[in-house]
matplotlib code that plots the C-alpha trace (Angstrom):
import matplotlib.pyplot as plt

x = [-83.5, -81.9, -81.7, -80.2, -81.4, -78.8, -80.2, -77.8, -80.0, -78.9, -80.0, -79.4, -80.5, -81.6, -80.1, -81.2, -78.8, -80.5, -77.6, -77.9, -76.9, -73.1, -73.1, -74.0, -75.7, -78.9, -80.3, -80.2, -82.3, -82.1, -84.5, -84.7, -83.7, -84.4, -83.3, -86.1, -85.4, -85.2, -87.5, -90.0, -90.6, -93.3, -91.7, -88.5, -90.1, -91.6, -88.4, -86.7, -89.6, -88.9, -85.5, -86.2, -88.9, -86.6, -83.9, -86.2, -87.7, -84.2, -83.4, -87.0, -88.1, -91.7, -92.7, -89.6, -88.9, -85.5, -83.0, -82.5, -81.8, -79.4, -81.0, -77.9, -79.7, -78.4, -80.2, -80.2, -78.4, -80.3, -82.3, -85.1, -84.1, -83.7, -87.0, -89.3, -87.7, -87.5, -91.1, -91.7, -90.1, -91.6, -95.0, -93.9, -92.6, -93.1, -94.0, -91.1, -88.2, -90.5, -88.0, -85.3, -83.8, -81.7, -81.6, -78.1, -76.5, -75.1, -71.2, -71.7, -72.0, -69.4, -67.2, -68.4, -67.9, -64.2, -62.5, -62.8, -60.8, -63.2, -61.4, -61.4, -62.8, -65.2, -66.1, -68.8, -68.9, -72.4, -75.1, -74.3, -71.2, -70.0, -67.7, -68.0, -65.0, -64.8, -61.9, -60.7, -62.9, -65.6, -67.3, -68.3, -69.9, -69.0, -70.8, -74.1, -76.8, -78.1, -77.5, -78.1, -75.7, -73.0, -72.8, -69.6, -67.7, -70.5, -71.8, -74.2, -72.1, -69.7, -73.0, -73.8, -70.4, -70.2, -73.3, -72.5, -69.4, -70.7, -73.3, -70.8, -68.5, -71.6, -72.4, -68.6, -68.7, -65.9, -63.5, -64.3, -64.8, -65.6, -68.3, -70.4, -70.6, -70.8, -73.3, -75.5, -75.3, -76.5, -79.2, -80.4, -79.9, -78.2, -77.3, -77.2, -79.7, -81.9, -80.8, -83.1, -86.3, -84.6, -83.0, -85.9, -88.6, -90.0, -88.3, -84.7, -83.8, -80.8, -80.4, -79.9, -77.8, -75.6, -74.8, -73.7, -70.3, -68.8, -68.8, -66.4, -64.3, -63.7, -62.8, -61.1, -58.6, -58.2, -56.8, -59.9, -58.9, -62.6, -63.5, -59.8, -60.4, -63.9, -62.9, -60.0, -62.3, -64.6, -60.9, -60.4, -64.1, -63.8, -60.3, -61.2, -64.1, -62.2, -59.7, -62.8, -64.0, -60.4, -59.1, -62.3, -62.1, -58.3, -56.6, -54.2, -51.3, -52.8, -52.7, -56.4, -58.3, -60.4, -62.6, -63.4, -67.5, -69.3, -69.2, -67.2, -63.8, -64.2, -62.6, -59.3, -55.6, -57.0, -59.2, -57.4, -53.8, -54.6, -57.0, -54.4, -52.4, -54.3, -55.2, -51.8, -50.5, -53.2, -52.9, -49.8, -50.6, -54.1, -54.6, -56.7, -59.1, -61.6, -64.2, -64.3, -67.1, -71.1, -71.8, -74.6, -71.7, -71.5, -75.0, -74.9, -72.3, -73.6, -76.9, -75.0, -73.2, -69.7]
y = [-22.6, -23.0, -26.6, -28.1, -31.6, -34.1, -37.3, -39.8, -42.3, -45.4, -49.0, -50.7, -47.9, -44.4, -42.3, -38.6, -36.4, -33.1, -30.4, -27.3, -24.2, -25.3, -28.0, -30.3, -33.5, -33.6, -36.5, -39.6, -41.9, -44.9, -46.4, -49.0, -48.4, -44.7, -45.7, -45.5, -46.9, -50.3, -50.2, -47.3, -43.8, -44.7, -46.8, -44.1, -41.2, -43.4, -44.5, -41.2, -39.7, -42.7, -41.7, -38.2, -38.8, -41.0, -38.3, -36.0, -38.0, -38.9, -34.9, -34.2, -31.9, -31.9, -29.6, -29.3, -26.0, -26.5, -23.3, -26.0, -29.6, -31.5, -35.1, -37.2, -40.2, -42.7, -43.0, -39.1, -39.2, -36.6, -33.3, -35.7, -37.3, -34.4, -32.5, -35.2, -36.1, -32.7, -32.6, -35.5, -34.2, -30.5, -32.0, -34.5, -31.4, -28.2, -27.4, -28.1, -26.8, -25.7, -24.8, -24.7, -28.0, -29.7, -33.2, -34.0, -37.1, -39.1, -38.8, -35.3, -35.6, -38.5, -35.6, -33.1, -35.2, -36.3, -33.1, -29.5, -29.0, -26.4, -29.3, -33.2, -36.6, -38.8, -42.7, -44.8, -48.3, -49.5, -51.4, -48.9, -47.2, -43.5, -41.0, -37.6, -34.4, -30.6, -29.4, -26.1, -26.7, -27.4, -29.9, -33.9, -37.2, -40.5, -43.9, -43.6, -44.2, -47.5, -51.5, -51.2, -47.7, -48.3, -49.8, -51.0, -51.8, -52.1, -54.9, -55.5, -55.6, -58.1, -60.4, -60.4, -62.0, -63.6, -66.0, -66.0, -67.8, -69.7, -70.9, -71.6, -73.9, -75.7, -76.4, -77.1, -74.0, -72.3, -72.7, -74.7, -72.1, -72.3, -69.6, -72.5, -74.1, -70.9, -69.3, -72.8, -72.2, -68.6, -69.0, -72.1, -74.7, -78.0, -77.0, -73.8, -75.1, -75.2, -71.1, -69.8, -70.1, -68.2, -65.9, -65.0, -64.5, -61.3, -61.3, -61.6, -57.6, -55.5, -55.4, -59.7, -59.8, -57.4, -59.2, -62.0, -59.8, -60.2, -64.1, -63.4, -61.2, -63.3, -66.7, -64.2, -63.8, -67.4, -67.6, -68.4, -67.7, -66.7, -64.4, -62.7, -61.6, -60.7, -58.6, -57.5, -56.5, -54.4, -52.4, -51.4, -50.5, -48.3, -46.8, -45.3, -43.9, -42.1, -41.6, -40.0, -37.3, -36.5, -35.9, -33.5, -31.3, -30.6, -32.1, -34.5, -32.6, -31.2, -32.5, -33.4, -36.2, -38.6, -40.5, -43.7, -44.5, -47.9, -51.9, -52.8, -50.9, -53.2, -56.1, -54.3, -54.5, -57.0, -53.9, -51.1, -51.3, -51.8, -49.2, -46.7, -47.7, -46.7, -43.8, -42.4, -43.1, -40.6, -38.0, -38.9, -36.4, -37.8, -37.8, -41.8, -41.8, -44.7, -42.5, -42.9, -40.3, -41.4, -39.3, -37.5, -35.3, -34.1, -33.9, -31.5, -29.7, -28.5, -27.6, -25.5, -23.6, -24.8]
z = [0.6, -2.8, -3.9, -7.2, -8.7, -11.0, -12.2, -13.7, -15.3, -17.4, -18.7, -15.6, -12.8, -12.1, -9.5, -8.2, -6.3, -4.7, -3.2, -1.1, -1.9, -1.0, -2.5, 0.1, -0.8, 1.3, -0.4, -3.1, -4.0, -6.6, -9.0, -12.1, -15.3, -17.4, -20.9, -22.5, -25.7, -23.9, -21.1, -22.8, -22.1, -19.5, -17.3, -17.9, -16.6, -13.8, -12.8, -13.0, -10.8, -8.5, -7.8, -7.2, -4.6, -3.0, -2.6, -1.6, 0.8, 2.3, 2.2, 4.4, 1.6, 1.3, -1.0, -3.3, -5.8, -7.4, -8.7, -11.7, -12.7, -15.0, -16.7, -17.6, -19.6, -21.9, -24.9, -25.7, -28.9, -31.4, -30.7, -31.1, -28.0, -26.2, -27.1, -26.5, -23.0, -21.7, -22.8, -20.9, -17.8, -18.2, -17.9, -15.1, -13.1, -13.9, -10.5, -9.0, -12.0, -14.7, -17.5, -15.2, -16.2, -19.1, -20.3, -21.3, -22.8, -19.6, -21.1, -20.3, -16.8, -16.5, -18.0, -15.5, -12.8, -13.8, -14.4, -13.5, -16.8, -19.2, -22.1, -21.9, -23.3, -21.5, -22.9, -21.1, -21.4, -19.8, -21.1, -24.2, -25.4, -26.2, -26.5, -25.9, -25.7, -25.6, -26.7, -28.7, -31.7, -30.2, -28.9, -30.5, -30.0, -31.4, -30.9, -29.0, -31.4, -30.0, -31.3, -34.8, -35.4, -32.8, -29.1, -30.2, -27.3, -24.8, -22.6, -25.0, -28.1, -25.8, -24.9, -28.2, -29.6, -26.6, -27.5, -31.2, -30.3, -28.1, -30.9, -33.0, -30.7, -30.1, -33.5, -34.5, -37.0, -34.6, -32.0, -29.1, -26.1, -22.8, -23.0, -24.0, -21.0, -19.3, -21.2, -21.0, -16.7, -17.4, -19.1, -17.3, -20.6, -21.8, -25.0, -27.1, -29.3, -26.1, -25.5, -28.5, -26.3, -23.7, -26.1, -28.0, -25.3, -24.2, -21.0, -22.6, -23.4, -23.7, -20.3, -20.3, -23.0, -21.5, -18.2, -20.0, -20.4, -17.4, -18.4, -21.2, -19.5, -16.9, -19.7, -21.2, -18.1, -17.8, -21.3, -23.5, -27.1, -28.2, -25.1, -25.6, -29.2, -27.6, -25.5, -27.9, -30.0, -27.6, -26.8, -30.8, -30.7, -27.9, -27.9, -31.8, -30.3, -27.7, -30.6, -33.1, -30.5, -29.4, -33.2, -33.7, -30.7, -31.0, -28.2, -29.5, -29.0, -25.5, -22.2, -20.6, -18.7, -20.5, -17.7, -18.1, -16.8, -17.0, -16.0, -19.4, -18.0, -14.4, -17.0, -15.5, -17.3, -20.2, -21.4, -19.7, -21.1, -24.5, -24.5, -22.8, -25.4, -28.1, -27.2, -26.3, -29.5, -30.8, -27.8, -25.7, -22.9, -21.9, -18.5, -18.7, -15.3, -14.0, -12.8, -8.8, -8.4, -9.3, -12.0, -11.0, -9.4, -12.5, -13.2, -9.8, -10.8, -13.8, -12.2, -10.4, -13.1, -12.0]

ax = plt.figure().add_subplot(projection="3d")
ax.plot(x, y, z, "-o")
ax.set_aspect("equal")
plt.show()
């Protein structure tokens, strides 16, 4: 029996998807976080072999030898990236794919998994943020190369304003916001002063600082001035990267979908119609979708040659 493997792995979890020769899914299994640049390469590759044990496990496949196998990971942003994991995972399992794998950023299989379209645009919005397209001149990447380049637009980005305003309101050097308040309940304080030990401590990662995002966007519905230019903010970021990648590959004037992947666009018509906006007044005939589909679809898909 022939069977393909797609892993879609990210800051917050892993997930493994194993298909048939049809396409059927016969098996998936979940796992912690794979981005290695926030939780290590060790306890990446653990994770990722988690996942697929799992899936195999649920698919009865004892002794598994895959046709081949598409890694969609955050956190591959150069060819650095993608040598040393596919090193990784070559030594991990070679006896089950050997060479027969590739490790691809994760917007590429949120693509993949979105359209059947040969062209189109994909932006994910997760613990990080980028922006990928294929278009008639090629292909290209915007955003993606971690906190200190650009994860404009990302939960993390939006946690991170989100407690610098807070700060601020406490010490009376901004606005007074109710993310103060909000942020102090999170984080289990009285006072932002008290938030710096929690803040600063080895258990407070990327990962924390990113679930504080949901906290803005929800003051930002109920009218909060700070959390709206927040979350303002994170729509510029984001609809110019979509706008980058779709310039550069040609398909302004074309019509295509660009799918829409990650927690940030559940903030729902506060994000979303800006955004559309945006980007429609750099490619009118963009098709926008909220990916309903797990990604590792796409992952599958291209393991399959579709």
């Amino acid at each position: 029996m022939h069977y393909y493997l797609g892993v879609d792995g990210g800051g917050t979890s892993t997930t493994a998807a194993i298909a048939d020769a049809n396409g059927k899914i016969v098996g998936t299994g979940i796992a912690g976080p794979s981005l290695y640049k926030v939780v290590g390469l060790k306890e990446a590759m653990e994770n990722i072999r988690k996942a697929v044990l799992a899936a195999e496990k649920k698919a009865r496949i004892k002794f598994p030898s895959y046709t081949y196998a598409v890694f969609g990971l955050s956190g591959v942003d150069s060819l650095q990236d993608r040598k040393m994991l596919s090193e990784k995972i070559y030594k991990h399992s070679k006896k089950k794919i050997g060479d027969r794998f590739r490790v691809v950023n994760d917007v590429v299989i949120a693509l993949a998994a979105g359209t059947d379209s040969p062209y189109g645009a994909a932006v994910i919005a997760g613990t990080g943020s980028n922006a990928y397209a294929v278009g008639p001149k090629g292909e290209a990447y915007a955003g993606g190369l971690g906190s200190l380049l650009s994860d404009e637009g990302s939960a993390y980005a939006i946690g991170g304003e989100t407690l610098r305003a807070a700060v601020k309101s406490f010490d009376g050097r901004g606005e007074h916001t109710a993310l103060e308040p909000l942020i102090c309940r999170q984080l289990g304080v009285k006072n932002m002063r008290e938030a710096v030990d929690v803040v600063y401590s080895s258990s407070f990662n990327k990962t924390s600082l990113a679930a504080l995002a949901p906290l803005c966007v929800r003051a930002a519905r109920r009218g909060d001035n700070a959390a709206r230019s927040i979350v303002a903010h994170a729509t510029l970021e984001l609809g110019s990267m979509a706008c980058a990648v779709i310039r550069k590959t040609g398909l302004t004037a074309r019509a295509f979908d660009l799918i829409l992947w990650g927690g940030v666009f559940q903030a729902g018509d506060i994000l979303l119609l800006p955004f559309k906006k945006a980007v429609h007044h750099t490619a009118p005939k963009a098709n926008i979708v909220l990916l309903k589909k797990s990604p590792y679809m796409g992952a599958l898909k291209l393991a399959r040659g579709i």
